[in-house]
PLY file of the C-alpha trace (Angstrom):
ply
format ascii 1.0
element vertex 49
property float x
property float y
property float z
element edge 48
property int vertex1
property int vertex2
end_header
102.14 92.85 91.76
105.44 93.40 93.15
108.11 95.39 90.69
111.67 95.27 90.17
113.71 97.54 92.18
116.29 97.98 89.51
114.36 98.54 86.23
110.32 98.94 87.50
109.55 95.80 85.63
106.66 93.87 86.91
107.61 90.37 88.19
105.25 87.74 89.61
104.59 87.20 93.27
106.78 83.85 93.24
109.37 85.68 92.05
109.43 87.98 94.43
109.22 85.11 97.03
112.51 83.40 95.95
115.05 86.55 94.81
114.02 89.22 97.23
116.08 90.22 100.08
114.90 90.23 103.44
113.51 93.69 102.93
111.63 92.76 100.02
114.03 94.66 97.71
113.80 93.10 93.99
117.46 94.15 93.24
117.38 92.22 89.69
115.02 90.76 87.50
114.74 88.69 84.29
114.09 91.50 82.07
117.38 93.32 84.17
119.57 90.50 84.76
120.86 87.18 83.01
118.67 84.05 84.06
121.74 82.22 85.38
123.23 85.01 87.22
119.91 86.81 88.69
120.70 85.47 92.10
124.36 86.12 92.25
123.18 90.07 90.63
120.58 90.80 92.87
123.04 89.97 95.79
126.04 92.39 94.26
123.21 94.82 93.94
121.71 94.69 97.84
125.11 95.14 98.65
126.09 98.60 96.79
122.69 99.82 97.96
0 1
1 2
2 3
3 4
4 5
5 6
6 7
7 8
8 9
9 10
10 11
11 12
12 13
13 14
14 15
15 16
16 17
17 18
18 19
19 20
20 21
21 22
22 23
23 24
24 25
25 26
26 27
27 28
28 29
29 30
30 31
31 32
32 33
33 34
34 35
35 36
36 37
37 38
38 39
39 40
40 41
41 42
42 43
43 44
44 45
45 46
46 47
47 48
């Protein structure tokens, strides 16, 4: 089960389908990140990485 790159939480393998990056890098996660900003996060995050 793929984890969260941020915080180590577990997320589920769609998840990981629709917010990583094209490493595979989970930069955010719902337990990490607001629902309605995950994707706009986890893209501020890849980038300071």
């Amino acid at each position: 089960m793929p984890d969260c790159n941020h915080c180590g939480a577990h997320v589920s393998e769609q998840f990981a389908r629709v917010f990583a990056d094209e490493r595979g890098q989970l930069h955010a996660c719902l337990d990490c990140a607001a629902n309605a900003g995950i994707a706009e996060t986890a893209r501020q995050r890849a980038v300071n990485t």
